[in-house]
TIMI-2910 file (N, C-alpha, C, CB; in pm, 1 decimal, decimal comma, always signed):
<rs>
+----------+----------+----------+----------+----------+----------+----------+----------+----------+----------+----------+----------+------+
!      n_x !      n_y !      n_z !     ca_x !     ca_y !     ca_z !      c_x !      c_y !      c_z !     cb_x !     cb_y !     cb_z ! resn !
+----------+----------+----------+----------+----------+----------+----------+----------+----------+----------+----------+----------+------+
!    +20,1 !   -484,9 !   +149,9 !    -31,2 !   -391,1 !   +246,0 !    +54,9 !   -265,9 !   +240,9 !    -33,9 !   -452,3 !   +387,9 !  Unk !
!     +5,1 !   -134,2 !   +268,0 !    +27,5 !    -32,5 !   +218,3 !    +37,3 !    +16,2 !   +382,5 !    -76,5 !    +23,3 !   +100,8 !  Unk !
!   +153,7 !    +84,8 !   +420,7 !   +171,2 !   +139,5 !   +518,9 !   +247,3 !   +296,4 !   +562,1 !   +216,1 !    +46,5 !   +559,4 !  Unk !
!   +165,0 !   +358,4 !   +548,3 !   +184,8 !   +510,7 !   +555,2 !   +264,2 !   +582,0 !   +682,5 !    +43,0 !   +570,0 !   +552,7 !  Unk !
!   +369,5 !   +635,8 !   +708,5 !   +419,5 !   +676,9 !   +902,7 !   +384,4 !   +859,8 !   +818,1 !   +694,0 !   +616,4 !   +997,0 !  Unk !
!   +369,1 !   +901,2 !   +959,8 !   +385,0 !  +1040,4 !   +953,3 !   +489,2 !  +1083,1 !  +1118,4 !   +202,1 !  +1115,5 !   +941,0 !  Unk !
!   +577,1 !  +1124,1 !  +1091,2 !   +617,0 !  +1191,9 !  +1180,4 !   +738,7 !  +1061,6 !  +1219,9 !   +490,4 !  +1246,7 !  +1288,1 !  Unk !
!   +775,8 !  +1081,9 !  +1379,3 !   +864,7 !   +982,3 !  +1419,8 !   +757,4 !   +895,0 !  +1534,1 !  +1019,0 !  +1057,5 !  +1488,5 !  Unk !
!   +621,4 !   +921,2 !  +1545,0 !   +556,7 !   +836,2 !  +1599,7 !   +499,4 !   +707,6 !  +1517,7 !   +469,4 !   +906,6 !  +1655,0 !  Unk !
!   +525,1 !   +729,9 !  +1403,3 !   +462,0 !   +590,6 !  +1307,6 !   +362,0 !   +570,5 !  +1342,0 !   +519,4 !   +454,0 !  +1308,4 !  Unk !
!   +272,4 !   +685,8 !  +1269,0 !    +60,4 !   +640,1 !  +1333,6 !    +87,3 !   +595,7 !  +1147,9 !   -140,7 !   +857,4 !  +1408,7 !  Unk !
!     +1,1 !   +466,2 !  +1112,9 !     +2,6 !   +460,1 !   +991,3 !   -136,5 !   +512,9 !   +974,1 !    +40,7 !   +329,3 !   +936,0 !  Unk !
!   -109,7 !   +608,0 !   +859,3 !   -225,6 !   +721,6 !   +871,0 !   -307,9 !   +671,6 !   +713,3 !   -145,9 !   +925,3 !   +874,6 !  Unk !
!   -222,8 !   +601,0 !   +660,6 !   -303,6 !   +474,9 !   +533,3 !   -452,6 !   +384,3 !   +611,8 !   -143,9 !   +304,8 !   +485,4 !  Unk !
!   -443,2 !   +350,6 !   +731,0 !   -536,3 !   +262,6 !   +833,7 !   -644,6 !   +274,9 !   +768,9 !   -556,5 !   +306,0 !   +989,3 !  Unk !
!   -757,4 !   +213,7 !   +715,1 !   -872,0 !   +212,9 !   +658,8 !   -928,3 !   +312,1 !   +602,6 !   -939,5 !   +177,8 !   +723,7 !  Unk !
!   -831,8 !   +383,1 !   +501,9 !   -865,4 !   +503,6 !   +376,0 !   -925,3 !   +408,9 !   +259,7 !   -701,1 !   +602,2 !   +306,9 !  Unk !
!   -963,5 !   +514,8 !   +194,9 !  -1004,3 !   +466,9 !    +87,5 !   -909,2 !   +421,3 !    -33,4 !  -1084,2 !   +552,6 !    +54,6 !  Unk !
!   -879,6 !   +310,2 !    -75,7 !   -795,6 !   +247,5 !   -185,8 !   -893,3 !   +163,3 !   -313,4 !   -687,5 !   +132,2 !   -102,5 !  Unk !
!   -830,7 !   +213,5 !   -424,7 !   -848,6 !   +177,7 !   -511,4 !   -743,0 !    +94,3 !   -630,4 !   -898,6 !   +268,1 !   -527,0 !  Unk !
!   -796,2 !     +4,4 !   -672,8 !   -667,7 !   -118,0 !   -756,6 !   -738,6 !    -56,8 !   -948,6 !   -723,2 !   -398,9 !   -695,8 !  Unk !
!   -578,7 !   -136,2 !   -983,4 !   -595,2 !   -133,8 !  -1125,1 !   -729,9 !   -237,6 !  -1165,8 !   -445,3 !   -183,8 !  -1195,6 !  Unk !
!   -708,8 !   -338,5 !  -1098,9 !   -785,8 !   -438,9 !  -1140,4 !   -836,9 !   -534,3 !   -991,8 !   -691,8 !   -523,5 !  -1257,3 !  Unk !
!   -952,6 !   -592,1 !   -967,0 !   -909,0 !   -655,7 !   -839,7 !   -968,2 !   -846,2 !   -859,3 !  -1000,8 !   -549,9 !   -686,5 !  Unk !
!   -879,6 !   -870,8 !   -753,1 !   -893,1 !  -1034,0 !   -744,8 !   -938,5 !  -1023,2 !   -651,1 !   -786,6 !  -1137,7 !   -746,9 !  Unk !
!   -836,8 !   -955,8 !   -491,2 !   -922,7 !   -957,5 !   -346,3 !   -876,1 !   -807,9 !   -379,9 !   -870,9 !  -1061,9 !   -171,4 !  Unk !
!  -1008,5 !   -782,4 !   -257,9 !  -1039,2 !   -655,1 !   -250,8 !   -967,5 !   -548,9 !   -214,1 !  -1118,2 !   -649,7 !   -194,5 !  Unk !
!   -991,8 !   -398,7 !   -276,9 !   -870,0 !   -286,3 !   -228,4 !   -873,3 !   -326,8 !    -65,6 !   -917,1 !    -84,0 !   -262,4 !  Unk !
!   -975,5 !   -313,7 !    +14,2 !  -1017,7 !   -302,7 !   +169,9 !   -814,9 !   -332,0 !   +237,6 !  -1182,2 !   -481,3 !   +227,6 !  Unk !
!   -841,8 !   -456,9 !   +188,0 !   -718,1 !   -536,5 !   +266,5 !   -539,3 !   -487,6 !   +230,9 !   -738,7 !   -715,6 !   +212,3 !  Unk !
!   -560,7 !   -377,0 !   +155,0 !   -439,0 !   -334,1 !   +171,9 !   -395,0 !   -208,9 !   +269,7 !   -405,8 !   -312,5 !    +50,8 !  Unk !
!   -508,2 !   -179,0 !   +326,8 !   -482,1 !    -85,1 !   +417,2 !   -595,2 !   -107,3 !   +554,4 !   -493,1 !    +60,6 !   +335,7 !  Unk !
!   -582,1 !   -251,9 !   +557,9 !   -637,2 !   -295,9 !   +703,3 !   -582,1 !   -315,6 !   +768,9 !   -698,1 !   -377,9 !   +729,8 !  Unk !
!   -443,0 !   -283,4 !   +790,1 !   -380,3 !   -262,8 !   +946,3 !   -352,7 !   -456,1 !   +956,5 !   -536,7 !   -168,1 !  +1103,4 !  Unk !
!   -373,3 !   -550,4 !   +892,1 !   -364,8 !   -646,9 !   +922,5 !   -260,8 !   -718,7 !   +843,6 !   -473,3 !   -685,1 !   +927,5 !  Unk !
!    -82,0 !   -764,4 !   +862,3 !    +11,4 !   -791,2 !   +810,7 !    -55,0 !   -929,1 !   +696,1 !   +124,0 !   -814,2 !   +928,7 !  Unk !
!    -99,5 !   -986,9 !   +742,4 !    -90,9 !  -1121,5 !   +674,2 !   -222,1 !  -1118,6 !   +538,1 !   -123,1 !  -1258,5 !   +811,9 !  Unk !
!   -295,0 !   -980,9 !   +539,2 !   -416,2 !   -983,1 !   +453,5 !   -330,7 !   -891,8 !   +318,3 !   -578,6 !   -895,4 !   +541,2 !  Unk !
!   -408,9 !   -890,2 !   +189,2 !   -342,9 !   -819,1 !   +115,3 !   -416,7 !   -842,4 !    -10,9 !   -203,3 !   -846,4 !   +120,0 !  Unk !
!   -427,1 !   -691,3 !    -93,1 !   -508,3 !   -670,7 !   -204,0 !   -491,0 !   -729,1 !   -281,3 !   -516,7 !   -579,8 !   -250,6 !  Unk !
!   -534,8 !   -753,5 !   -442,8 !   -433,1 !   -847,4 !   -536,6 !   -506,8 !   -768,2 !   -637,2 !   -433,7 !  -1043,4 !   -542,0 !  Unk !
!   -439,0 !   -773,5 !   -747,2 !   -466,8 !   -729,4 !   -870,0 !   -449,0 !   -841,2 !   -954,1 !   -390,5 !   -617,5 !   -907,8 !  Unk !
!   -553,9 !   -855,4 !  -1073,8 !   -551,7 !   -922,8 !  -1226,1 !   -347,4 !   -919,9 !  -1240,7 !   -669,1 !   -781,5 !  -1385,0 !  Unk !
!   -321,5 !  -1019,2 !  -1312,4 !   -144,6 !   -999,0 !  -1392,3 !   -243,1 !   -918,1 !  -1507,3 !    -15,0 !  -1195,5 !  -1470,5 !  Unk !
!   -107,8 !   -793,4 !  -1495,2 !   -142,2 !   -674,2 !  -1604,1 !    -28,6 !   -625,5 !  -1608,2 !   -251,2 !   -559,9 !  -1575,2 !  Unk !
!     +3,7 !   -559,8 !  -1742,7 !   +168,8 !   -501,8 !  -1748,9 !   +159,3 !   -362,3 !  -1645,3 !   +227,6 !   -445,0 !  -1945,8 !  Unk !
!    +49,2 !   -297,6 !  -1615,1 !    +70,1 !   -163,2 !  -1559,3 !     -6,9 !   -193,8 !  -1424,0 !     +7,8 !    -28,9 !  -1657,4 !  Unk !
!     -6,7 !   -281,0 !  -1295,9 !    -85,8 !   -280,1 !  -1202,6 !    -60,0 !   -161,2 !  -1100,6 !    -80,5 !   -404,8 !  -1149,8 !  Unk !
!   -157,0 !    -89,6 !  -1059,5 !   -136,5 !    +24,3 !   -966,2 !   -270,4 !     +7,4 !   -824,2 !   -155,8 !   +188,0 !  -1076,8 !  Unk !
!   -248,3 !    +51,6 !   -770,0 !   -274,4 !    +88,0 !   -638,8 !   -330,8 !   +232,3 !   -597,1 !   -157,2 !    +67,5 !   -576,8 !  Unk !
!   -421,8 !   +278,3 !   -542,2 !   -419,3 !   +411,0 !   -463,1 !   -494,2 !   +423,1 !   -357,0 !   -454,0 !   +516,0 !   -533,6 !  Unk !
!   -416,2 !   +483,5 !   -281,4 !   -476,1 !   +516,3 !   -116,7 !   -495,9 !   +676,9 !   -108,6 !   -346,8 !   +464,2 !    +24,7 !  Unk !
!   -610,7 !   +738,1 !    -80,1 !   -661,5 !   +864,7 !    -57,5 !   -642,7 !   +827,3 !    +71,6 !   -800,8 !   +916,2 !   -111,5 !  Unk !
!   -547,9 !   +922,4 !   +135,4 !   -511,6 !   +944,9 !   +285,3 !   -628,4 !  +1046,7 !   +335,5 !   -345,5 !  +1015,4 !   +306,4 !  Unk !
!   -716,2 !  +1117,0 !   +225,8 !   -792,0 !  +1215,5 !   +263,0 !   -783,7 !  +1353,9 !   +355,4 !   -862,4 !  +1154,1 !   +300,1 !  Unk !
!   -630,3 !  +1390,3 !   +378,7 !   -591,8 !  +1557,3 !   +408,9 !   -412,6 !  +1493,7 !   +397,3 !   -666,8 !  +1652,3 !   +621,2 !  Unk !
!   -354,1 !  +1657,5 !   +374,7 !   -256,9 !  +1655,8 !   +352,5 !   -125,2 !  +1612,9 !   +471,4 !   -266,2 !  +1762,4 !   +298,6 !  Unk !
!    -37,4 !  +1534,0 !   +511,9 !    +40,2 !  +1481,8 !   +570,3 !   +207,2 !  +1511,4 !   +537,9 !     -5,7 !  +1364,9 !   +556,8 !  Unk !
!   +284,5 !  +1523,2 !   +630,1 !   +426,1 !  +1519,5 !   +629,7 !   +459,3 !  +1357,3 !   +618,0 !   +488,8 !  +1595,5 !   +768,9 !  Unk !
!   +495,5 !  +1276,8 !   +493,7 !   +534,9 !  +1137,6 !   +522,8 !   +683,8 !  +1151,0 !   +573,2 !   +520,1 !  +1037,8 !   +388,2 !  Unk !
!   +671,1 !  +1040,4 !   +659,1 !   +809,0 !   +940,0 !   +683,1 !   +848,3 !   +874,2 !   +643,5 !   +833,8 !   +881,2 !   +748,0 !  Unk !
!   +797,9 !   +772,3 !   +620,0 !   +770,7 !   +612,8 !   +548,3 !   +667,6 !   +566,5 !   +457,4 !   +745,7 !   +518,5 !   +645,2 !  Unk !
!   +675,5 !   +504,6 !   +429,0 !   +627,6 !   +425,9 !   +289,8 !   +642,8 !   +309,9 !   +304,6 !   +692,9 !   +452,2 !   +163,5 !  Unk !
!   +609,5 !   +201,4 !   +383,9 !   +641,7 !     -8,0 !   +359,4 !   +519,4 !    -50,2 !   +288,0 !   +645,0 !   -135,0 !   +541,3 !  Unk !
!   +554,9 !   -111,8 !   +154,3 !   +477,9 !   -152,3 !    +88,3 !   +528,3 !   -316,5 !   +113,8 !   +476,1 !    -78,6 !    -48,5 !  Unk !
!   +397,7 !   -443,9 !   +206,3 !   +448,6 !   -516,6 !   +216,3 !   +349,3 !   -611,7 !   +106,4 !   +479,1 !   -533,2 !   +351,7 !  Unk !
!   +415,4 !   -777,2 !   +130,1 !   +363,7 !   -877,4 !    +21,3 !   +241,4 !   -930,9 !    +84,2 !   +471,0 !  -1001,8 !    -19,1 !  Unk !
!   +195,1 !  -1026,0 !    +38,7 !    +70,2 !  -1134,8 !    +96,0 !   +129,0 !  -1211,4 !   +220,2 !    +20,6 !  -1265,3 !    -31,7 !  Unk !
!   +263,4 !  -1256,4 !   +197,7 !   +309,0 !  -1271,1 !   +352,1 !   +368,9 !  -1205,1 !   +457,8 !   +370,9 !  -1341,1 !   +360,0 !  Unk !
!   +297,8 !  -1036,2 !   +504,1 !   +362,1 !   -957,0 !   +561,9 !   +470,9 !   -905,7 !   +523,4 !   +374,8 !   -990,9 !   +646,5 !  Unk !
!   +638,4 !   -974,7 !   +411,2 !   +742,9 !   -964,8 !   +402,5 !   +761,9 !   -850,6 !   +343,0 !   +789,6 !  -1056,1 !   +361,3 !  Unk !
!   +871,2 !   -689,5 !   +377,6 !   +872,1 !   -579,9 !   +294,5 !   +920,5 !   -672,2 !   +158,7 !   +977,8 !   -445,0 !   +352,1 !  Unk !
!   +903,4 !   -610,6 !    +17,0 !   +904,9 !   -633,5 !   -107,7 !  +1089,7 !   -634,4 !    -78,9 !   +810,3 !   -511,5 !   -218,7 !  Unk !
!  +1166,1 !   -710,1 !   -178,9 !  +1322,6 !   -678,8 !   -211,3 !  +1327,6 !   -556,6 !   -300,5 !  +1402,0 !   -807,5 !   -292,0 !  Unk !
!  +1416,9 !   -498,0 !   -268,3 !  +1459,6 !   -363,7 !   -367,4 !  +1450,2 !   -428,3 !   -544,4 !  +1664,9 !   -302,0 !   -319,3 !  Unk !
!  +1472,4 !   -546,7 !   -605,5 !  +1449,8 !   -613,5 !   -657,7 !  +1318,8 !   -658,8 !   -704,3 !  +1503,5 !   -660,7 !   -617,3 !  Unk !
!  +1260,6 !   -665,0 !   -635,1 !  +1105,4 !   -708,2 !   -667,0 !  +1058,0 !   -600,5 !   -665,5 !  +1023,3 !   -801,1 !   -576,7 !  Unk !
!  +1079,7 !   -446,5 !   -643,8 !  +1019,9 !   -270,4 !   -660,8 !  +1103,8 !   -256,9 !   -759,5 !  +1040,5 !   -134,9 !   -526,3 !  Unk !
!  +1208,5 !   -323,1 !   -841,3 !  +1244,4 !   -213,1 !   -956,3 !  +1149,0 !   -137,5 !  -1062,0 !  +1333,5 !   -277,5 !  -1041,5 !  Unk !
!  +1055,3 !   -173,5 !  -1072,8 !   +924,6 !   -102,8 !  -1132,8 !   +814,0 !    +13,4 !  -1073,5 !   +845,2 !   -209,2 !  -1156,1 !  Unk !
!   +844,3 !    +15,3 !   -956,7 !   +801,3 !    +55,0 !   -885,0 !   +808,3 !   +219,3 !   -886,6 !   +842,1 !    -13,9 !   -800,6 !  Unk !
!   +663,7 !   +267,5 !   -899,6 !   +660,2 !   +406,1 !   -945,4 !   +564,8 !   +473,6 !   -825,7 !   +595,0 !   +420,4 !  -1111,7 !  Unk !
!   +621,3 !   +604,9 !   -742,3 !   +539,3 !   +591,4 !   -666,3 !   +486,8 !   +789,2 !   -703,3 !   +605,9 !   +517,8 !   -504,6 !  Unk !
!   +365,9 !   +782,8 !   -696,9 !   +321,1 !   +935,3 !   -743,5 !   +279,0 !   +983,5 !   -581,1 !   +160,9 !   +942,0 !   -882,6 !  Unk !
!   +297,5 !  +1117,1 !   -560,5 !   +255,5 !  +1196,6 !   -467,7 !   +172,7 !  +1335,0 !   -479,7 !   +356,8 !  +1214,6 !   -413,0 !  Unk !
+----------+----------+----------+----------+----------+----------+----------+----------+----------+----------+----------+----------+------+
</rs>
């Protein structure tokens, strides 16, 4: 799950945008449904990516990209982790 803050109020402004996967198993929907325990999945692929059209331009704060069990990822488990803006 993909969780977007803007500002110091933390509106996650990711909340049911449009996302698109490299590949999908479950659907983009669930990575930006506001719901901790749901979560997108992609095919195993050497290059899996993600994208969320926030749809207008934003000041970010934050960025929590969490797992299938709510848990933020370990700095360890993002060493691959490429994020475009």
């Amino acid at each position: 799950m993909f969780l977007f803050f803007t500002g110091l109020n933390f509106i996650n402004i990711a909340y049911e945008k449009p996302t698109t996967l490299s590949s999908v198993v479950k659907a983009a929907k669930f990575a930006t449904d506001g719901i901790p325990r749901t979560s997108a999945k992609t095919r195993a692929e050497a290059q899996n990516w993600i994208k969320v059209d926030l749809e207008d331009e934003y000041d970010i704060y934050a960025i929590i990209y969490r797992n299938s069990k709510g848990r933020k990822f370990t700095s360890k488990q993002l060493t691959k982790l490429v994020l475009l803006i």
